[in-house]
N, C-alpha and C positions, 0 to 999 in steps of 0.2 A: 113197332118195326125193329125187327133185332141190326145190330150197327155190322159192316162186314168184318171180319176178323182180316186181321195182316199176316200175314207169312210171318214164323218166327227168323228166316232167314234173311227178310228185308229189314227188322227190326235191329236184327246185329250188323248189316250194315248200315243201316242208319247213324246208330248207338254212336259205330267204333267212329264214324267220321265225324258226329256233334260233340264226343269226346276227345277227340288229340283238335278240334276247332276252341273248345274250353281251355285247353290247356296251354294252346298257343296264345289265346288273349290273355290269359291268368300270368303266362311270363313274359309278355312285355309290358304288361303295368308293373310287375315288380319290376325289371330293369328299369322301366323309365321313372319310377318312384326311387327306386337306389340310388339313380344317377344324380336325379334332381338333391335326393339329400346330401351326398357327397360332395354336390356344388357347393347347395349354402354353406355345410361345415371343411370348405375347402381353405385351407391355409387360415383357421379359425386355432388361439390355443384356449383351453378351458382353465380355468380356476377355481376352487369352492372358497365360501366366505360362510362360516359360522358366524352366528350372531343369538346371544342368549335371550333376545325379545319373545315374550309370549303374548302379548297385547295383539290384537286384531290392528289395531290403529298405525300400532309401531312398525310392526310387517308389510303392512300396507306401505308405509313410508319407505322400509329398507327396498321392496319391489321396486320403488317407485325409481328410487336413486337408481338403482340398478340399472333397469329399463332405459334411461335418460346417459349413465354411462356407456353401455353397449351400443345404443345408435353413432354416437360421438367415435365409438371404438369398435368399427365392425370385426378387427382380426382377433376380439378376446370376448368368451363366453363366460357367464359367471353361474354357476353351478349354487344356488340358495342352499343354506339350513338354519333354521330358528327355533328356536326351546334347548339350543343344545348348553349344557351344564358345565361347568368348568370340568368336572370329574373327566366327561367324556374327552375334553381337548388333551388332559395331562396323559391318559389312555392310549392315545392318538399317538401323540409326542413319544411316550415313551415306545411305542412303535415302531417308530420312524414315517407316519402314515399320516401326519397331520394336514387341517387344514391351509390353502395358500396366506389366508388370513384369517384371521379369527380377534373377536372382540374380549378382553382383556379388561379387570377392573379390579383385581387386588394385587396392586404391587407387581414389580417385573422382577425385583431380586432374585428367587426365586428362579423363573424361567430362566435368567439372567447364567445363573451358575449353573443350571442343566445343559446350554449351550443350545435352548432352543431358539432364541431372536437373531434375527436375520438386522445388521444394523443397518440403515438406511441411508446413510451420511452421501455416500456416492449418489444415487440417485437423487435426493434434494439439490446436490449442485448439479446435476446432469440436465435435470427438469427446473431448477431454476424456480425452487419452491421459496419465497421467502417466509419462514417464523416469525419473524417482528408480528405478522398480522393476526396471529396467533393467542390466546391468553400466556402470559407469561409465565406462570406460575408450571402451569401442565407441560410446557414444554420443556422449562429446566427438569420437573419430574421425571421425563422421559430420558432426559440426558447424562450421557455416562461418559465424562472424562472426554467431550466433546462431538461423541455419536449417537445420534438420534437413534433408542430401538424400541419406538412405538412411535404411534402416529394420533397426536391428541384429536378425541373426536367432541367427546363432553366433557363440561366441568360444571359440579352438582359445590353453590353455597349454600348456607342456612339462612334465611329469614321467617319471617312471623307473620304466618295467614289468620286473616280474622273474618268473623260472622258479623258484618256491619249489622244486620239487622237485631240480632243478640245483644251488643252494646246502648243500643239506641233504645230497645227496650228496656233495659237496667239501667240507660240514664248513665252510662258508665263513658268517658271519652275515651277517642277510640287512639289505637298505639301510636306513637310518635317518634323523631328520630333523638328524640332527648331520654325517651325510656330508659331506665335501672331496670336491674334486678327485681329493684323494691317496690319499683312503679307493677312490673311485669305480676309479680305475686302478689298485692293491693286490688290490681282488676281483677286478678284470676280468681280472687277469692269471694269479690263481690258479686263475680257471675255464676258462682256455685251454690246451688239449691240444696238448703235443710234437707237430713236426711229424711225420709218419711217414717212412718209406725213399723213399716216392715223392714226397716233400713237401705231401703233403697236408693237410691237421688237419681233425677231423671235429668240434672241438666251439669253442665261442667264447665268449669275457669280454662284449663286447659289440658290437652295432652301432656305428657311427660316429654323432656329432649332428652334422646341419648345422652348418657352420662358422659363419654369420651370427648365428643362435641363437646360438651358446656364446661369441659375443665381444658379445653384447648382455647375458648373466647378466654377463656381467666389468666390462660399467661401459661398454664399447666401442659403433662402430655401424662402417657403411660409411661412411654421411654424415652430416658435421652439417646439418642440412636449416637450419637458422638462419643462419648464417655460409658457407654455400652451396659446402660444399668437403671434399673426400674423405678420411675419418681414419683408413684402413686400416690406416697407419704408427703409429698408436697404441702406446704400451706394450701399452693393455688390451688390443685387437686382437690384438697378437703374442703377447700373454700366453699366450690363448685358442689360438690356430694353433698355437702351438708345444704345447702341452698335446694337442691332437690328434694330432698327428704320435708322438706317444709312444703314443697311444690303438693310434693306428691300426697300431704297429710291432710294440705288446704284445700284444693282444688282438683285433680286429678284423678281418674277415675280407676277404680281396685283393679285388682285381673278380675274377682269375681265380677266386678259391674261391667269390666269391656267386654264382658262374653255376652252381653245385649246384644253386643252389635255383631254385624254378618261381620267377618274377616278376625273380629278379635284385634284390631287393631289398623297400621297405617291409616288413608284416607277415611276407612268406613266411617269411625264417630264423626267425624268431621261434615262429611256428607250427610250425615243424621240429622242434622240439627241440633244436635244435642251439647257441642261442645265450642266455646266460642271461641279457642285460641290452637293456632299446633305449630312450633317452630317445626317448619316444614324444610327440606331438603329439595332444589330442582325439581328432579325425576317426579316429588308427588304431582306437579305442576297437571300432570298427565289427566290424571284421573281427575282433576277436580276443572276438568274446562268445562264438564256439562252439567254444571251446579245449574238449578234455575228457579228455587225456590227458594232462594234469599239472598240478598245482594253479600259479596265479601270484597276483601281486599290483602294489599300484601303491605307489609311496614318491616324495617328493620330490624334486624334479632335486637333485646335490649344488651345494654354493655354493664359488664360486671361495676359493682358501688366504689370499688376499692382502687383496679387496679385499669389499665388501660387496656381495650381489646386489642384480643389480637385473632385475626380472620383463618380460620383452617376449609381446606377445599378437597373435593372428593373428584374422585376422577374416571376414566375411561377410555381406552383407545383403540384405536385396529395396529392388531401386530402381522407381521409379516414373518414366517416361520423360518427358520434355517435348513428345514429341508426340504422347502418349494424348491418345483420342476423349472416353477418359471416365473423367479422373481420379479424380477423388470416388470410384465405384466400386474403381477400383482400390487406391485408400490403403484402403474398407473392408475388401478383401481382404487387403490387408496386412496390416494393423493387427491383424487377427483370426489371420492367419498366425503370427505374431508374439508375441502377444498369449499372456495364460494361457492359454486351450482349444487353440490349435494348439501351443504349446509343449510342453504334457502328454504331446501327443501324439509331436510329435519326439523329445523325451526317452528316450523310449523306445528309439529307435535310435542312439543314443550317439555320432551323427555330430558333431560338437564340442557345446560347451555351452550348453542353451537361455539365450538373452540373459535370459529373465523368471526373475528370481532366486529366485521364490518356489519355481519348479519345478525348477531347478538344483538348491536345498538340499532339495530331498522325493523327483521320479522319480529324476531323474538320478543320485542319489548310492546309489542303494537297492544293495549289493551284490547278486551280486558282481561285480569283488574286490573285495577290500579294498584301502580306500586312494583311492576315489575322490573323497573331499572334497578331498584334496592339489591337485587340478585346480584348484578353488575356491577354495582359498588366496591359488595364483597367480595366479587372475582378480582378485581384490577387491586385489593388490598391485599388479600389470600398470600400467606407465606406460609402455613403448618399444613403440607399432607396429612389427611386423614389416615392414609396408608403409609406408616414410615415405610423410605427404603432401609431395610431391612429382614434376613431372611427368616422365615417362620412366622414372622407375624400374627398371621391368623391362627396361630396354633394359641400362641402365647395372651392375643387378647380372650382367648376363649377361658383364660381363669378369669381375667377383669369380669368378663362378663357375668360367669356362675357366682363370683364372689357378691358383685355390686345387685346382682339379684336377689340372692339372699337376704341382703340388707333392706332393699326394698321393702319387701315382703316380712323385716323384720322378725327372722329370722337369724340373725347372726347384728351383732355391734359394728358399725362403720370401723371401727379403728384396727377390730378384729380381721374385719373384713378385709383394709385396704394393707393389714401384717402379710394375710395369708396371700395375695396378690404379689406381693411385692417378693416376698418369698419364691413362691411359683416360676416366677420369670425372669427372676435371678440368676434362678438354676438354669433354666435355659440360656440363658446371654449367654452362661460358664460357658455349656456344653456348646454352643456355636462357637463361641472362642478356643475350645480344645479343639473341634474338629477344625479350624482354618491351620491354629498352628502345626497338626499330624503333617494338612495338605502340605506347606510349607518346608 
């Protein structure tokens, strides 16, 4: 049966009147969807918050703070980004286009003299933030001549993670708060396996500790940041170096043999099994919560033979930019970031140690392992920045670095070594001291 056919004149009227019926429904969802989003974002102001986290965990955490902020604060949006690089913020800044805050961890001098920090001092009294509750150490860090321009968020000490189950098999006891140097490289050496036929060794005493770290316990530094001149040539300095190089001939594993391992380095050997000791910093804390094949623990970094320790602390903050639209908002983000409720929350993720002391001494410390409070010891002792204040910094450790590598690697004489360091960053000191006096 053929179907009847329609008049093509009734089809155009049909058309034209199911068509302006479309279009009428089609704009009043859009009005009533504009309207609705113009509500919520009504009398809302936005923020962005950089943060250089690339961990799945961390981000998860920084949302989470977030999330928990903004209910509390319905009139402020906060606009996430994560992975982003220091490169990218100084980019920003010199734009004029930076983030409201943005997270910070090599030194503020720097920023400091660009006139990118926005100082906070007024709003701590406004908001009735007390420091005392604060680590002490990170907060005079932040402090210039009585105004706060950063906002301590972590602070990263050293202590000495171990493979209990490693020790126990070699019969070796395990770290203790009385451990030397000498104690330190005795174990490490007894936990280090002959090489084999092909020169391999498949197990290890310990990772190596930053060289800068282990000449900061000894009483050492790079620079005197006061006297404005480079002390690598120290007793304590060479003390420490040459205590390494014994480390690293005993026990410790080559570049060529850490290329075993996935990463070439930080956590992986450690996570291997293979390595039973690693003066670990905070932050590794992270990566090593989901060990589950052999019990560890954490002990006190050991103290130099000679001379009396003395504790250096690494650090991290949220800065607040000087050319945010809308400061105020942004220090309440801070501050709450910061602050006991978002700290509870960081804590959690063991990415260095919440600044808010109250939660340092309750999440943070909750095993396991054991041995987490040793972190806090060294915090409440911690008097040597890792990061002097001082401008350039990082330019200038980057000879220490290539120099003490060399040596490592044997390539170059320690004395030769710690000549051309010292040399290096000399010249630099000069040339920051001519350039203050031109400013002047």
């Amino acid at each position: 049966m053929k179907s009847a056919k329609v008049p093509k004149e009734l089809w155009r009227i049909i058309g034209g009147k199911m068509l302006k019926k479309l279009v009428l429904i089609a704009f009043c969802l859009f009005v009533a969807v504009g309207c609705g989003r113009k509500e919520s974002d009504k009398g809302k102001v936005t923020i962005r918050f950089s943060n250089a986290e690339t961990v799945v965990d961390q981000i998860k955490i920084m949302k989470e703070i977030t999330a928990e902020f903004e209910k509390e604060n319905p009139d402020i949006k906060v606009k996430l980004e994560w992975g982003v690089r220091p490169e990218k913020i100084l980019t920003e800044l010199a734009a004029g286009t930076p983030p409201d805050v943005f997270m910070w961890w090599m030194g503020l001098d720097d920023l400091k003299e660009r006139g990118a920090l926005y100082p906070m001092g007024e709003y701590v009294k406004k908001y009735k933030i007390d420091l005392s509750k604060y680590f002490k150490c990170i907060v005079d860090q932040y402090t210039y001549n009585g105004e706060l321009y950063a906002f301590p968020l972590q602070l990263k000490t050293l202590c000495l993670v171990y493979n209990k189950d490693m020790f126990d098999k070699n019969n070796v006891a395990y770290p203790n708060e009385k451990w030397t140097w000498d104690d330190y490289l005795d174990a490490a050496t007894k936990l280090t396996a002959k090489k084999t036929e092909g020169g391999v060794r498949k197990q290890f005493g310990s990772l190596l500790p930053p060289g800068d770290q282990w000449i900061m316990l000894n009483g050492g530094n790079i620079i005197d940041v006061k006297n404005r001149k480079c002390v690598i040539d120290s007793p304590q300095a060479k003390e420490a170096l040459e205590f390494l190089l014994k480390l690293n001939t005993a026990a410790a594993p080559s570049q060529a043999e850490l290329s075993a391992f996935t990463g070439k380095g930080g956590s992986e050997p450690f996570l291997s099994g293979m390595v039973a000791m690693v003066p670990a910093p905070t932050w590794m804390l992270s990566s090593l919560a989901y060990i589950k094949n052999f019990k560890w623990a954490v002990a006190p970094i050991p103290k130099p033979p000679k001379r009396k320790i003395t504790y250096m602390f690494d650090d991290a903050g949220l800065v607040l930019a000087k050319d945010s639209k809308h400061p105020e908002e942004a220090f309440r983000f801070i501050s709450y970031y910061c602050g006991k409720k978002g700290m509870e929350i960081f804590a959690r993720g063991r990415n260095g140690i919440p600044v808010y002391k109250e939660i340092a001494y309750s999440t943070f410390v909750t095993p396991p392992p054991e041995g987490l409070k040793y972190y806090l010891e060294a915090a409440e002792k911690a008097t040597v920045p890792l990061n002097p204040r001082i401008k350039n910094y990082s330019e200038m450790r980057s000879s220490y670095s290539r120099n003490w590598t060399l040596a490592l690697l044997g390539k170059k004489d320690l004395d030769a070594a710690l000549k051309d360091i010292k040399s290096d960053i000399d010249k630099k000191l000069l040339s920051i001291k001519e350039d203050s006096a031109k400013k002047k």
